[in-house]
Every structure is written in structure tokens, then in C-alpha cells.
N, C-alpha and C positions, 0 to 999 in steps of 0.2 A: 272195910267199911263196917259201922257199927249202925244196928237198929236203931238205936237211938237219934241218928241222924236223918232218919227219917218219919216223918207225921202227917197224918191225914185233916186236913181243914174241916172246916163247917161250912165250907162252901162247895164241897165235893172235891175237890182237888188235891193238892199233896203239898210238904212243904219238904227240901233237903236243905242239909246245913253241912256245906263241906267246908271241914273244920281246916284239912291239914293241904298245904302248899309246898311245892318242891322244894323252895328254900327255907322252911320251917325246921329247928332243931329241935321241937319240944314235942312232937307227935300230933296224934287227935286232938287228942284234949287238952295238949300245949298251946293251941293256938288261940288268940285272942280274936284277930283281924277274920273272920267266917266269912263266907261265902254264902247266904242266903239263896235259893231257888226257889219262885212258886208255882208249882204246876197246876194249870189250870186242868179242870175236870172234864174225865172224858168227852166228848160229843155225843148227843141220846143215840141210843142204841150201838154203842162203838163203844169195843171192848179198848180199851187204851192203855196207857202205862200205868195209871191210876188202879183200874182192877184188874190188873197183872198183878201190881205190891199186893194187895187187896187179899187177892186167892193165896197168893205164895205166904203173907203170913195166916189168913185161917189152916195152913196144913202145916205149920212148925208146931212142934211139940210145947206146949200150953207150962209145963213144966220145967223146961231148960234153961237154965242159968247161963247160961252162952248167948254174950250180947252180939257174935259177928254176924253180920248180913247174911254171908255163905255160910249153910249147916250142910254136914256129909250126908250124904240117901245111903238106906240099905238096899240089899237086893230084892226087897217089897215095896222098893220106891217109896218109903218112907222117909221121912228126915229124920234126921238122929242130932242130939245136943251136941253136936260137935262141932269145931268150927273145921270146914272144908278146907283141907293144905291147899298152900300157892300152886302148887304142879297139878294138883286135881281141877282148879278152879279155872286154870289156864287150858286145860283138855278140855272141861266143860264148854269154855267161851269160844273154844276152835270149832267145836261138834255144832256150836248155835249159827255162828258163824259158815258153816257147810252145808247147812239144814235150809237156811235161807238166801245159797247161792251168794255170798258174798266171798268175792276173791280174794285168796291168800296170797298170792304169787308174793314171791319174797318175804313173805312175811311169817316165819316160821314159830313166833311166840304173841301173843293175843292178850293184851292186858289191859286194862281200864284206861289209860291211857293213847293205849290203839282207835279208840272213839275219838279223838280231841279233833282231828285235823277234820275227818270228813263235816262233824257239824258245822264248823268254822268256814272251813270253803264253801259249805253249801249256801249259808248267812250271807257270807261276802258276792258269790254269784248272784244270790237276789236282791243285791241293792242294799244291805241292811248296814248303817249306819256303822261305820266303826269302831265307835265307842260304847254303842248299845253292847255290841258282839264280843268286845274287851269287857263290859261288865258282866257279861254271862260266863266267861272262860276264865275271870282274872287275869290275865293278862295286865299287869302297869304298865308293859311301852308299846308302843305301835313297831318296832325293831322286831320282837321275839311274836306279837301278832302276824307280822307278815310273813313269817316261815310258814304257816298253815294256811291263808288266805291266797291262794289262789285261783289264777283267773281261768275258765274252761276256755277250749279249742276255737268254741262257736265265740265268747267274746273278741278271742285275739282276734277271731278273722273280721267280726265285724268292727273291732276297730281298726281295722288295717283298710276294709271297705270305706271305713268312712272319712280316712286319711284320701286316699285313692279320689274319692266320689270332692274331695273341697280341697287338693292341694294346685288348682286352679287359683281356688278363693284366696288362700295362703300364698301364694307367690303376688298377688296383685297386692293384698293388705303389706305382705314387706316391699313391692316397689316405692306403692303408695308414702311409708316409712322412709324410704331411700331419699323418695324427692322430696317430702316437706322437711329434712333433714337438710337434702342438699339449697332447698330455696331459704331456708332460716339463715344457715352459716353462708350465702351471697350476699343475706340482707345486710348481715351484719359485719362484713367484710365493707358492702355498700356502706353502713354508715360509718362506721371507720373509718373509710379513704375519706368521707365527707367532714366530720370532725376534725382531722388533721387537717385537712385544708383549709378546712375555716380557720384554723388556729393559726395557721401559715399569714394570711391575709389579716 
């Protein structure tokens, strides 16, 4: 991730521009079709992801010609112009990741893409529109959307409850279907036999 993909509004908030998609061959800055994001601004008093970016760039060095997001710390927990290696930047995000009690199980590598599913399932759990949540992830099919969108425990069950509590109502509404099925095709069986025998006479 480059600096540059990230900007702060005049309305307090934040603006990212994710440039590159899995199927892109031309990189960052090959790609035409961006992803736009605008984050809205903190909540008063609530320190948010806004002034997290915020802090993190007032402590980069004011001097370094190093556009990546990640810079290496020395051991005065300084940042240094340097762009932070893949293997460092993956320890890092394991260590945040431990810090805040979020479970590794199986999950022995931690990369920017390690984020996709839980926001996606969380969207989809609460209702959210799933085309809003395809424009926030890029996602083009609802196919490759539904690998991540996942229902939790407590919906399965209450939709199995609510199966349960009206498969009463559902076996009446298909008999209901049965007989006005089966009294259309008598009718018209009736008028047939009546037809023909008019024609007979």
C-alpha cells in the first residue's frame, strides 16, 4: 500500500483509493477501474481510524522519500524511510492481531486480505443490502460474494424456528394448491365431456 492512496477530507474524514484488484496485471498504478472508499469522521470524542492514520503519519519521518504505507521502527521505536519487508509486516499484523484477542486458529499467515471475510459476513449478518457490500469489497458476481457472506449460528436456527413455527401454514397453502388444481382440471374435463356432446347432437 502506497501513501498516496490515502487522503484526509475537509469534512474530517478520510478518503482510500484501492487502485489494484486480484485480477489486475498492471499493478497499483496500472489500474484504471479504483475502488474509491470514504471514511467518514471519527465520532466527537472517539479516537477512530481517522486519528489512528492521523498520529501514524505525524511520526513518519518528514524527510523520506519512501512512498509505502509500512516504514521499518528502529529500536527507539522510531520509523525509519524504509519500506517495512513482507515477513516483518506479517509478524507485525500477527502481534496486533494477539494484542486484541483475535483468534488465529489455523490461520498461520495474516495478510491484508485476512480482513475481507470477517467485514463481509458481518454486513451480510446485519441485513445489509448485497449490492451495497459488493460495492464496498468489489466484488462483480454475487458467486465469488457468497464465499465470504456467511450466515451465523443464531440465524440458521431461527430460520429453522421459523420453518418449524409455519410449516403448518405451508402444508395448508400446498393443499389449498392441490385442490384448486385438482377442481380447475374437473372443470375442464366437465367442459370437455360437455362440448363433445354437444357436437355429437
Amino acid at each position: 500500500m502506497s501513501t498516496a492512496q490515502l487522503t484526509f477530507t475537509s469534512n474530517g474524514g478520510m478518503q482510500f483509493v484501492k487502485n489494484y484488484q486480484k485480477n489486475d496485471q498492471g499493478g497499483v498504478d496500472g489500474c484504471s477501474d479504483a475502488l474509491v472508499f470514504l471514511i467518514p469522521p471519527d465520532p466527537k470524542n472517539y479516537c477512530g481510524p481517522v486519528y489512528d492514520f492521523k498520529y501514524y503519519f505525524s511520526k513518519r519521518p518528514t524527510n523520506s522519500s519512501c512512498s509505502s504505507l509500512y516504514l521499518q521502527v528502529n529500536k527507539n521505536a522510531k520509523y525509519l524511510g524504509v519500506q517495512l519487508d513482507e515477513k516483518a509486516c506479517r509478524t507485525l499484523k500477527k502481534t496486533i492481531c494477539t494484542i486484541v484477542n483475535i483468534d488465529l486458529k489455523n490461520h498461520e499467515i495474516i495478510i491484508n486480505h485476512s480482513g475481507r471475510s470477517t467485514p463481509i459476513t458481518f454486513l451480510f449478518q446485519k441485513g445489509v443490502l448485497t449490492v451495497t457490500t459488493m460495492s464496498l469489497n468489489g466484488h462483480k458476481s454475487k458467486l465469488s460474494y457468497r464465499i465470504y457472506a456467511c450466515p451465523s449460528q443464531q440465524q440458521k436456527e431461527e430460520a429453522l424456528l421459523l420453518l418449524i413455527n409455519n410449516v403448518g401454514t405451508l402444508l395448508l397453502k400446498n393443499l389449498e394448491t392441490l385442490n384448486n388444481s385438482d377442481t380447475s382440471s374437473n372443470l375442464n374435463e366437465s367442459s370437455n365431456s360437455e362440448d363433445l356432446n354437444n357436437t355429437r347432437v
